[in-house]
N, C-alpha and C positions, 0 to 999 in steps of 0.2 A: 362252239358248243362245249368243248371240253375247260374254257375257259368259266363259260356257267357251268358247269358241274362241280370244277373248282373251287364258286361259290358257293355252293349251295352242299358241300362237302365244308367247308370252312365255316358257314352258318349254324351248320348243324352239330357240329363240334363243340364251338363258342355258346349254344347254346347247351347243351347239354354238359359242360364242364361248369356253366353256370346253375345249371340248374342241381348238378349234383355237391356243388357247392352249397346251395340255398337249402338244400335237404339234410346235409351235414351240420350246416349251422343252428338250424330249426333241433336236428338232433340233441346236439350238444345244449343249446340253450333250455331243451326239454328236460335233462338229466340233471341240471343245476337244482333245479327243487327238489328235484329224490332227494340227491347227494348230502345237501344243509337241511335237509327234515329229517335224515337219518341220524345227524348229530345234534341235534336241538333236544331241548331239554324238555320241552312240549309238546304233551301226547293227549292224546283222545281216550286214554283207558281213565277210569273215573278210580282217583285215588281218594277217594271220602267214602261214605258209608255205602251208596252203590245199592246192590242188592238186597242188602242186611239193615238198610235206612230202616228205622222204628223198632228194630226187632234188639234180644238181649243178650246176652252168655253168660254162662256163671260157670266159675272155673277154680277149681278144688286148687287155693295156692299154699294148703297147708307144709306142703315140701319144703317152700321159700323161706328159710329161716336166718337169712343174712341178708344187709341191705345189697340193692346192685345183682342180685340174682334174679333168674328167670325161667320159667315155664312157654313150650309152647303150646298154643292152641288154633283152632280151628273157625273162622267166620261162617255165622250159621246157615247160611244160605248161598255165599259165596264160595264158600270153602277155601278162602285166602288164607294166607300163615300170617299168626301174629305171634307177638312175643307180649307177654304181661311179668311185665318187670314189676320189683319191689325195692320202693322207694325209702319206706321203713316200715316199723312195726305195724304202720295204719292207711299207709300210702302204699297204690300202686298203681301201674301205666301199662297201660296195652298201648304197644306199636304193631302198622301193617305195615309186615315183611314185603313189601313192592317198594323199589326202588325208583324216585322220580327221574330217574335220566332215563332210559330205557324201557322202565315197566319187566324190569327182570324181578323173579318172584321167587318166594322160601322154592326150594332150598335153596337157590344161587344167594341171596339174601337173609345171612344169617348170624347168630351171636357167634365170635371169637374170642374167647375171655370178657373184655369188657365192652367191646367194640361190634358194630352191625358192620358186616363187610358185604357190598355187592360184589360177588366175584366175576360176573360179566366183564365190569371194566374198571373195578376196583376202587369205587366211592365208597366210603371209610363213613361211619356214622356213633356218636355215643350212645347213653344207656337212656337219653331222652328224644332219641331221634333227630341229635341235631346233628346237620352235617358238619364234618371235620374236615372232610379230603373230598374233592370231587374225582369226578370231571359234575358228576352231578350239584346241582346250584340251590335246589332245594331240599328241607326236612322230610324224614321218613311221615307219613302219618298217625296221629293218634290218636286215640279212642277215650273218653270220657268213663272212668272205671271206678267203683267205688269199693270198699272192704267191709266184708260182714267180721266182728273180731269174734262171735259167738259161734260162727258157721265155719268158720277162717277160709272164706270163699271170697273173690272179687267178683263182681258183676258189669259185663263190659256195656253200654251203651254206644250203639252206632245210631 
């Protein structure tokens, strides 16, 4: 008897060192998709026009009196941060302050002299939203903005 009990002590061991094995590895193999979605560059936050799609801004850039400078403003239904940059006397460029690695947003994402910096994890961008430095892989967003020179206002289309 005690030679079955023996087994069935040893059964029950092998079976539960197995199966607490099989649970750890199920673990482990479950956290691998956090882990590499948390570093990817690809998110589900909608970096194009979003809530503000059809709708306009207009934005007093009389201030802007040298190229490469910038006013910020506010998306009208999102309330996202952008930057309307001027390009020259009759050009200018709204960028959305969201960063595509993360979806870190104004302020973490914003102008340093000439440059957009995500301060989250330090993607580096210029004055047309192009990426310079990652970790991030893609451009900031932009907006289609035109200039009134009689009003001296741009007007952003999203």
């Amino acid at each position: 008897m005690s030679n079955e009990l023996s087994n069935n002590e040893q059964n029950r061991r092998d079976f539960l060192k197995k199966f607490g094995s099989a649970v750890a590895g199920i673990t482990i193999i479950g956290s691998f998709g956090s882990i590499l979605q948390s570093c990817s560059s690809t998110t589900a936050t909608d970096l194009g026009a979003g809530a503000d799609a059809g709708k306009t801004l207009v934005v007093d850039v009389s201030s802007l009196t040298t190229d490469n400078t910038a006013v910020h403003a506010t998306a009208p239904a999102s309330s996202r941060g952008l930057l309307v940059v001027r390009k020259s006397s009759t050009s200018y460029e709204t960028i959305l302050l969201v960063c595509p690695h993360e979806n870190c947003s104004y302020p973490n994402v914003d102008l340093s002299g000439s440059t957009i910096i995500c301060n989250c994890h330090n993607s580096l961008f210029d004055l047309n939203g192009t990426v310079t430095s990652g970790p991030s892989q893609s451009n900031l967003t932009r907006f289609t903005t035109t200039y009134d020179a009689t009003t001296k206002k741009a007007t952003v289309t999203f």
